[in-house]
Backbone bond lengths (Angstrom), bond angles and torsions (degrees), N, CA, C in turn:
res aa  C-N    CA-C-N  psi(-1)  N-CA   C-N-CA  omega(-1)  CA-C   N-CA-C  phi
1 X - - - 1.465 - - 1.513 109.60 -
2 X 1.238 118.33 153.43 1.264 126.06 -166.10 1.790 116.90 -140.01
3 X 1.349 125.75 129.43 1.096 95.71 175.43 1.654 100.50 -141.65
4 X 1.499 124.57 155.43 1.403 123.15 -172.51 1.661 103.82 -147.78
5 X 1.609 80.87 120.12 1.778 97.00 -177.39 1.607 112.04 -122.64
6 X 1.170 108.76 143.24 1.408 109.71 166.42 1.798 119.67 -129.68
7 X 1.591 90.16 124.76 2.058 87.31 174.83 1.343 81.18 165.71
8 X 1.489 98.60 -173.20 1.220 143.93 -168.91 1.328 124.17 -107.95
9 X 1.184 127.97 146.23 1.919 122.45 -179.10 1.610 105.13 -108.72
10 X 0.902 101.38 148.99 1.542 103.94 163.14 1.627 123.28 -141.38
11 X 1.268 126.15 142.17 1.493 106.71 -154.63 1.538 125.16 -57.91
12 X 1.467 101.45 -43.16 1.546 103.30 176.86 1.686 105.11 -46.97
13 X 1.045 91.77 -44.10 1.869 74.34 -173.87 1.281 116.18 -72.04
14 X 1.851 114.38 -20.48 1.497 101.00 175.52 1.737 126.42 -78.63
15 X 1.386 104.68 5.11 1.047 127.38 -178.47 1.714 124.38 -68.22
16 X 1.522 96.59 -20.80 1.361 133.57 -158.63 1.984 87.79 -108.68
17 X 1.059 105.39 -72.65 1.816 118.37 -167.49 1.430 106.17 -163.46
18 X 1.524 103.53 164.60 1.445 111.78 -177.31 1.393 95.47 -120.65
19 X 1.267 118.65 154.42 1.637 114.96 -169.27 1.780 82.66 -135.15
20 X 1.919 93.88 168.57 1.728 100.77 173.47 1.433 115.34 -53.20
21 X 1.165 122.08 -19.34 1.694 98.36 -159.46 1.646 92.47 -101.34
22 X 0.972 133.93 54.31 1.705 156.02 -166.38 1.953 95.41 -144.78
23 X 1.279 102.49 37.22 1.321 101.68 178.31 1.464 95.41 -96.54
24 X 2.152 105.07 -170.60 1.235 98.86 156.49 1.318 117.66 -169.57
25 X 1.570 117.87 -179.52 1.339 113.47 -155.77 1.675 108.60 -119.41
26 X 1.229 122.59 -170.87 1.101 102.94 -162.43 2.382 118.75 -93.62
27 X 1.066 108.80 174.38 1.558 106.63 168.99 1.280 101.42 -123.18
28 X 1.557 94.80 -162.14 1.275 126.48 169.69 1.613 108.54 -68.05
29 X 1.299 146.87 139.74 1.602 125.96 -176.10 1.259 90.90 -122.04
30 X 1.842 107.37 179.26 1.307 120.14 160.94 1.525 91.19 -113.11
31 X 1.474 97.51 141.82 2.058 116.04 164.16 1.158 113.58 -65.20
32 X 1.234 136.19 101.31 1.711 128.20 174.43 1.405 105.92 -92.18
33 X 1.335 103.44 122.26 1.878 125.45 166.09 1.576 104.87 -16.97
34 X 1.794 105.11 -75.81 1.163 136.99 -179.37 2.067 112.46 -30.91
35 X 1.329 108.23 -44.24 1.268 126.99 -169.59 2.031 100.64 89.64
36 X 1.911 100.80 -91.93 1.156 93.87 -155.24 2.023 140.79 -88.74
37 X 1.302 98.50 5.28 1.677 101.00 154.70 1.629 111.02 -112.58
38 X 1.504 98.03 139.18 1.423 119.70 162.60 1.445 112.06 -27.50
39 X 1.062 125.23 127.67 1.620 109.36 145.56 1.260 117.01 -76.09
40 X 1.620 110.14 164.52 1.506 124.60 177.57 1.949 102.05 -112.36
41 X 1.649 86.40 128.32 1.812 91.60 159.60 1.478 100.53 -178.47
42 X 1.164 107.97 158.47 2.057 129.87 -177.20 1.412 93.10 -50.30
43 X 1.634 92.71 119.56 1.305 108.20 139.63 1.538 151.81 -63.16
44 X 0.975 100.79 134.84 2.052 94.69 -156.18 1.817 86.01 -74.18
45 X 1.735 84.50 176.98 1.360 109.40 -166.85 1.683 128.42 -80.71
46 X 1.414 73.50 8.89 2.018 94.98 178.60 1.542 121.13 -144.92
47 X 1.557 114.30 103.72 1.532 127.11 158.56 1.336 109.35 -14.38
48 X 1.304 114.58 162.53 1.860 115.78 145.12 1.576 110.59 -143.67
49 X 1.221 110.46 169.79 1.400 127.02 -157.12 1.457 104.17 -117.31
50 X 1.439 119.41 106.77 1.569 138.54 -178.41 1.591 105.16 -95.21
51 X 1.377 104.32 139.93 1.330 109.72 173.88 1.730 103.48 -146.32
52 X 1.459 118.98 144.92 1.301 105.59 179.51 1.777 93.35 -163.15
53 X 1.391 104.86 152.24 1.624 96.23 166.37 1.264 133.85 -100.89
54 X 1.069 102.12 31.18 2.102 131.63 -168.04 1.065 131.86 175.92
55 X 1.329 140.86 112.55 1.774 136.46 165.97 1.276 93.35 -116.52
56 X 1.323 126.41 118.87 1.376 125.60 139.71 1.266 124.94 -94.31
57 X 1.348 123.71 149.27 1.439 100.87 -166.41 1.975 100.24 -167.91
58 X 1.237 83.92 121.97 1.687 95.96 177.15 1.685 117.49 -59.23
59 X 1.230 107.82 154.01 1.945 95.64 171.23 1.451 122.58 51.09
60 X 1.261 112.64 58.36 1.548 114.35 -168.69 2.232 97.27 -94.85
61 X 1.092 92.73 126.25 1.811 86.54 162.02 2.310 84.63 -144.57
62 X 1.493 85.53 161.47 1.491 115.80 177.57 1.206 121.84 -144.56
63 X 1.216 114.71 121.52 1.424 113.98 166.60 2.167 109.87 -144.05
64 X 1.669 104.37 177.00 1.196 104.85 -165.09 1.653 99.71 -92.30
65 X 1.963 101.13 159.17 1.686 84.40 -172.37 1.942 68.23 -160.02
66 X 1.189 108.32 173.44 1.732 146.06 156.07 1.105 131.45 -88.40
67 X 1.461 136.99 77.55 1.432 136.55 151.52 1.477 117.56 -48.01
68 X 1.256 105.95 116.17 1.700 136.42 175.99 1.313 79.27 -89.38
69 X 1.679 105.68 132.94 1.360 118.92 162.38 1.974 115.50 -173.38
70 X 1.105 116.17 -131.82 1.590 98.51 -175.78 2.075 92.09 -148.87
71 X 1.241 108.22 172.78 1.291 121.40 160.44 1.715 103.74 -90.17
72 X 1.792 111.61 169.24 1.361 118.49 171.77 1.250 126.07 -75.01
73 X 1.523 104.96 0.75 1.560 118.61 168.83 1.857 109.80 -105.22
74 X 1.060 113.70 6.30 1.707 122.05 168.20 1.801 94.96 87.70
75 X 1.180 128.02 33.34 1.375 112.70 172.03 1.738 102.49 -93.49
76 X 1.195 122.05 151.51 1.305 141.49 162.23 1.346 123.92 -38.57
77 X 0.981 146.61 127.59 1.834 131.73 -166.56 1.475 105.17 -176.86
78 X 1.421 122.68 164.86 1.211 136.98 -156.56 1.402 101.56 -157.20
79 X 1.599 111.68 139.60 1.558 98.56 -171.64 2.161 89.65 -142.26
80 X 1.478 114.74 150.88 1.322 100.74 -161.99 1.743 68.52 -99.28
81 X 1.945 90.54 160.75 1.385 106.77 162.19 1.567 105.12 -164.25
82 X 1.644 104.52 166.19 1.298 112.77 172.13 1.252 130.06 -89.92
83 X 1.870 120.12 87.04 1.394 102.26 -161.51 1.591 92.06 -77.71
84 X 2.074 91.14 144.64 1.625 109.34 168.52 1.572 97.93 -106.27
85 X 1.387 116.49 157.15 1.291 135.92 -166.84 1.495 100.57 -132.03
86 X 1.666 114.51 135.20 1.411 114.45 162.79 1.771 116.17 -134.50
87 X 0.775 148.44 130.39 1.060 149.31 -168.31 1.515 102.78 -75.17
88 X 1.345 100.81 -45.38 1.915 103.05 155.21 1.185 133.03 -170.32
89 X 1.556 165.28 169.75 1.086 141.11 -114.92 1.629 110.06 174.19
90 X 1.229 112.00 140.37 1.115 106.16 155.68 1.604 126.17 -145.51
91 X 1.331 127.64 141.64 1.678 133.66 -148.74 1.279 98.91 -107.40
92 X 1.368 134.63 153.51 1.358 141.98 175.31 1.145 92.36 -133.80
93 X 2.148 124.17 127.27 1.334 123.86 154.90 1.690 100.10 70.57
94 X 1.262 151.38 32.67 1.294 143.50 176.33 2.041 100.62 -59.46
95 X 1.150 73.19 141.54 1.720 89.15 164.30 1.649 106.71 -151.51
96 X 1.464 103.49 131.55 1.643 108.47 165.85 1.239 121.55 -143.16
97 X 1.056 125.59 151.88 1.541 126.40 -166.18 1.551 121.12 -161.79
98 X 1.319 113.82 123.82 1.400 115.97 -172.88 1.822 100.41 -120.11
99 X 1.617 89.01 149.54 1.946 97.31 -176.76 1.394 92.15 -113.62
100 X 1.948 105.82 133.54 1.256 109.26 174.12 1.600 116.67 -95.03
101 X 1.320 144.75 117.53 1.537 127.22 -143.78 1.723 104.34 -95.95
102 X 1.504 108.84 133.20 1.502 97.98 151.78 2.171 109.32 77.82
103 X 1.171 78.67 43.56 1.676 94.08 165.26 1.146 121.23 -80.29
104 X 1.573 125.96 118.32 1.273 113.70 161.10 1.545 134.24 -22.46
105 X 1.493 124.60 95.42 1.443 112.29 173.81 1.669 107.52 102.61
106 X 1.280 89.99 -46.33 1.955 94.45 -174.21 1.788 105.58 -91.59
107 X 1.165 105.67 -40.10 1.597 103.21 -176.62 1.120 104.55 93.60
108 X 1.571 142.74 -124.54 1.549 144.19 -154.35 2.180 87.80 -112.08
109 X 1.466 82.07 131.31 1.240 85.45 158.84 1.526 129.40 -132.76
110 X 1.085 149.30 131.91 1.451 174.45 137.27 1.216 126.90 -21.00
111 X 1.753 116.34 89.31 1.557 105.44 169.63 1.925 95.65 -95.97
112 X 1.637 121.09 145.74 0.823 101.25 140.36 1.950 103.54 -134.12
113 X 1.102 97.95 166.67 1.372 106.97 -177.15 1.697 121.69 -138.98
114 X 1.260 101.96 128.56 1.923 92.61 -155.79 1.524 80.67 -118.08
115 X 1.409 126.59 161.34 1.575 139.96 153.06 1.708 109.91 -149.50
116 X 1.612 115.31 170.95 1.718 91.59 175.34 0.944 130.51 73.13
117 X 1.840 113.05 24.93 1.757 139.09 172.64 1.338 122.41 -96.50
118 X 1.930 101.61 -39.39 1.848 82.90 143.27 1.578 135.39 -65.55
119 X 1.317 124.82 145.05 1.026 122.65 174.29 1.968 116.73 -68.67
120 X 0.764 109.58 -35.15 1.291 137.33 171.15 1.680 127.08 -57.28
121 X 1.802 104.57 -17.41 1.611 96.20 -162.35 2.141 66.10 -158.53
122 X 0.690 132.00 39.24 1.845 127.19 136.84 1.405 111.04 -7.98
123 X 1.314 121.12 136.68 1.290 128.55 167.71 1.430 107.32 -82.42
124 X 1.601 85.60 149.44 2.214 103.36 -157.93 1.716 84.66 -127.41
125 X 1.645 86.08 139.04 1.859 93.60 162.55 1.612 91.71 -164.38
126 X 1.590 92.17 139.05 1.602 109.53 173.70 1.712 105.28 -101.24
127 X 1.583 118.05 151.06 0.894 137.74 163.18 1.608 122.02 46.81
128 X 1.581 86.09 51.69 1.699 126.37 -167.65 1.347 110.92 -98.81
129 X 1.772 100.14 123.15 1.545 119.26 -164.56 1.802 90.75 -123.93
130 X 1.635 95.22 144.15 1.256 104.17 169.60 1.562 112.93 -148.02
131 X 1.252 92.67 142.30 1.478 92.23 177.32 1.406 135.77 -130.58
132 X 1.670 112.88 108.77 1.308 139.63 -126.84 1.293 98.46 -103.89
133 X 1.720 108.27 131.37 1.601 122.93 166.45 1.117 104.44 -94.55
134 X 1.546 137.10 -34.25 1.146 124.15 -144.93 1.734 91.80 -163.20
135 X 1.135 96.41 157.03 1.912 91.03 168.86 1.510 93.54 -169.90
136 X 1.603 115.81 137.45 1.882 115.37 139.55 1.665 94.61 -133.48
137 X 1.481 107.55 166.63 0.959 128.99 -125.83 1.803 120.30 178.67
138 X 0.821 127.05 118.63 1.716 110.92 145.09 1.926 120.22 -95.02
139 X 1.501 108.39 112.72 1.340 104.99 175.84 1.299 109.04 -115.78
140 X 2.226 88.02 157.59 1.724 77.81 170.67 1.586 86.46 -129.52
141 X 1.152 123.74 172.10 1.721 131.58 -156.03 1.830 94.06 -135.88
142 X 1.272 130.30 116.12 1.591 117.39 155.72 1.447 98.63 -97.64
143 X 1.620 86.64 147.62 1.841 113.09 166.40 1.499 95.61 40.35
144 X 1.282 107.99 73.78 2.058 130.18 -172.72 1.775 81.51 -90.99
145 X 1.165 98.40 146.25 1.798 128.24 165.36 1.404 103.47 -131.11
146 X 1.281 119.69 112.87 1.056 118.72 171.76 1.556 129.61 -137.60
147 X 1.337 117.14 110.16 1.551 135.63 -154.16 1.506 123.85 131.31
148 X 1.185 116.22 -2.09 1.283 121.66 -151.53 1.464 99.62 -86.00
149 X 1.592 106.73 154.55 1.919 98.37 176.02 1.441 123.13 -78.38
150 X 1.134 133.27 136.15 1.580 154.89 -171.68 1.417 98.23 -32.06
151 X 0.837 127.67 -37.61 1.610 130.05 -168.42 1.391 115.14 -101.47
152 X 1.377 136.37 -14.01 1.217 154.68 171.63 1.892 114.67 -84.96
153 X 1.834 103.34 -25.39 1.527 107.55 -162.04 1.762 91.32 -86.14
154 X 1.530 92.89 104.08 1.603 108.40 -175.42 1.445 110.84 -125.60
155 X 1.651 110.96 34.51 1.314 124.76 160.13 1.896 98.65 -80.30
156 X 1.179 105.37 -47.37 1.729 118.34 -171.36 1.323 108.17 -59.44
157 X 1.207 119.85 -142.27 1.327 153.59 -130.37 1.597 112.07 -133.55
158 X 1.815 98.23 -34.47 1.433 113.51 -167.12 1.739 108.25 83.08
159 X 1.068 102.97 155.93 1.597 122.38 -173.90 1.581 95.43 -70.69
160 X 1.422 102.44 143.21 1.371 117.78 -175.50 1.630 125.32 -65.91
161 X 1.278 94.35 -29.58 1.591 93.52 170.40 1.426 114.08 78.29
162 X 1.847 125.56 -162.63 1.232 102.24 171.78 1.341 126.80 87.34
163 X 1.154 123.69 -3.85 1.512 144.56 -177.36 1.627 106.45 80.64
164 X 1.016 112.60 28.93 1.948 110.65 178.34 1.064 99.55 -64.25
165 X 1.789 109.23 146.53 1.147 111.00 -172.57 1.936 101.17 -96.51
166 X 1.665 114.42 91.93 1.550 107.08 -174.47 1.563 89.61 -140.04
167 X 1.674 98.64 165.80 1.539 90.79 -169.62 1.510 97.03 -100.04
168 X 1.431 138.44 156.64 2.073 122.31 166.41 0.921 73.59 -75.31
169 X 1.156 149.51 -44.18 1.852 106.31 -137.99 1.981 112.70 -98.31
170 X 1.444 95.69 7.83 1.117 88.37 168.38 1.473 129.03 -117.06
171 X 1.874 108.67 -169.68 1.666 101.04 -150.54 1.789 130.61 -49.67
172 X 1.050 117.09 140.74 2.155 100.88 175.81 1.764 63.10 -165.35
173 X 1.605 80.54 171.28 1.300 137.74 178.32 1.410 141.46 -130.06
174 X 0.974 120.60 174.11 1.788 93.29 -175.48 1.547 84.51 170.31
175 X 1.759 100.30 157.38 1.730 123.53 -152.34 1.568 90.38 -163.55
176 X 1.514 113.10 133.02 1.147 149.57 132.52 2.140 104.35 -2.83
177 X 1.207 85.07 -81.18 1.384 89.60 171.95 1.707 111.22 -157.75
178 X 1.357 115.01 159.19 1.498 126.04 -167.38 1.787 101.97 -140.76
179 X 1.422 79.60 118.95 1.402 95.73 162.43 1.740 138.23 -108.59
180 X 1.241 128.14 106.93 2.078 103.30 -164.12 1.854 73.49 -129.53
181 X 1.510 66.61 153.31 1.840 107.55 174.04 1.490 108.24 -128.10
182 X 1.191 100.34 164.99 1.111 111.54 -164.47 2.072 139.24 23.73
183 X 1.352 75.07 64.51 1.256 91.87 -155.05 1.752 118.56 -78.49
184 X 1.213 130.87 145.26 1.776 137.16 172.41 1.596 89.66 -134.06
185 X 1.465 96.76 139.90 1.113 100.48 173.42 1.857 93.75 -150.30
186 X 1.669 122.12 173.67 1.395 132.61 150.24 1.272 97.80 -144.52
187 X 1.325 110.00 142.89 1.416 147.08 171.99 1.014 133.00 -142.88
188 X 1.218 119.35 140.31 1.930 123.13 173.06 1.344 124.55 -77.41
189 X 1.132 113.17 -34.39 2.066 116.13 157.55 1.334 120.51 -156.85
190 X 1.504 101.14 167.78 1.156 112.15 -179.56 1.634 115.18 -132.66
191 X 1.353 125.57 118.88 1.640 118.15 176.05 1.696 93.47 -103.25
192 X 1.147 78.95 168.78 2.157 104.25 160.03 0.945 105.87 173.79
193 X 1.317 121.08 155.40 1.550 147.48 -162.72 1.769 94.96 -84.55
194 X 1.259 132.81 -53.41 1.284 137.34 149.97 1.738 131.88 -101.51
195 X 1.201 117.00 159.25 1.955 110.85 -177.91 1.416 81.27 -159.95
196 X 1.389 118.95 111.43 1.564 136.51 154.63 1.380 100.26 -88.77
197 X 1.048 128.16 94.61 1.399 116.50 156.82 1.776 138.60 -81.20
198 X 1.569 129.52 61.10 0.948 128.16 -143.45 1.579 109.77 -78.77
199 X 1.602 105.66 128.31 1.793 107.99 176.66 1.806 101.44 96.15
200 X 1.609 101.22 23.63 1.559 81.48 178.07 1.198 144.15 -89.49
201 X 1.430 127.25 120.66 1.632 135.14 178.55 1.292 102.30 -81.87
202 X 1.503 112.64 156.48 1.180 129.93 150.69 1.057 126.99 -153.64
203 X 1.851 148.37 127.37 1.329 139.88 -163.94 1.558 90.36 -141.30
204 X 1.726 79.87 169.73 1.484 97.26 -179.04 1.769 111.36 -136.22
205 X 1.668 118.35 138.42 1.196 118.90 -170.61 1.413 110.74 -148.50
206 X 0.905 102.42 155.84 2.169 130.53 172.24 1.642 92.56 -46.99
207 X 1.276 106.81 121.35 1.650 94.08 155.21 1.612 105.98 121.11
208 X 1.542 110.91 -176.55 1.150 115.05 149.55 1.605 123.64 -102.28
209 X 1.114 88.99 134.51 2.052 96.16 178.07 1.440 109.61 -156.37
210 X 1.424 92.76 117.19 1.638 85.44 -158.90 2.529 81.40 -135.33
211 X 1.222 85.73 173.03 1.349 98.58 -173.16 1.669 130.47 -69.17
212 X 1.517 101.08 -28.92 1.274 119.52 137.06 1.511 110.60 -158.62
């Protein structure tokens, strides 16, 4: 079975249900010692903006969860998202980039960081969690399950664990394998057990410059 969606999420509606095209693509990760559960810790006070022209990715399950994290002024805050799960992955052309606001002297400043521009040497990450504000996309989903409880979706990776704030028994999904193109995404983090990033740049600039 196959399924191919294209759009965007927005929370009120995820509030309601999460549909396939609430998939996701890859970030920047942290390397965990451990390899295969996520770690848990506060999310900083600034999203970033993923762009890539391919994730394929084995063992996909999704479900909804709560990032505990802070504002850029240190207040306490919580942001809902869709963590996606891959058992493993691979990125074509990644670009990501976060703006830091309101620097003394400099004003907005600009990381962006691209890897995964040869076609040939794609960035690889195993047992890669992301956690999605926003996504468009064209996906296609094989042998899609969709409804199943968070703790049962054992096509993936398994739920991150770690004290996340997600319920098992509630809604996720999960597919054989997932493919999106042309992908934009923002998210608040990214773990994996591995992140090869091959060909990686990164600079820094005055301004806004963000990935799209």
């Amino acid at each position: 079975m196959e399924s191919q969606v294209r759009g965007g999420t927005r929370w009120k509606r995820f509030a309601v249900v999460m549909v396939p095209s609430v998939a996701a693509t890859a970030a920047i990760g942290v390397a965990l010692a451990q390899g295969a559960l996520a770690a848990s810790f506060s999310v900083s006070g600034q999203s970033f903006k993923v762009t890539t022209d391919k994730l394929v990715g084995s063992g996909f399950s999704q479900y909804g969860a709560l990032d505990e994290g802070y504002t850029l002024s240190g207040k306490k805050t919580v942001h809902p998202v869709a963590v996606s799960g891959f058992k493993s992955a691979t990125i074509s052309n990644m670009c990501q980039s976060v703006v830091t606001p309101d620097i003394p002297i400099l004003g907005n400043v600009s990381l962006i960081l691209r890897a995964g521009e040869d076609p040939s040497k794609p960035v690889e990450a195993k047992n890669l969690y992301i956690d999605v504000a926003d996504l468009e996309a064209d996906a296609t989903f094989e042998n899609i399950d969709i409804g199943v409880a968070a703790k049962d979706a054992s096509k993936g990776p398994g739920m991150k664990g770690g004290g996340e704030q997600a319920n098992p028994f509630g809604f996720a999904q999960q597919a054989d394998k997932a493919t999106l193109s042309n992908v934009k995404q923002t998210a608040w983090a990214t773990t994996a057990g591995t992140f090869k990033l091959s060909g990686l740049k990164m600079s820094l600039s005055t301004g806004v410059k963000e990935c799209y």
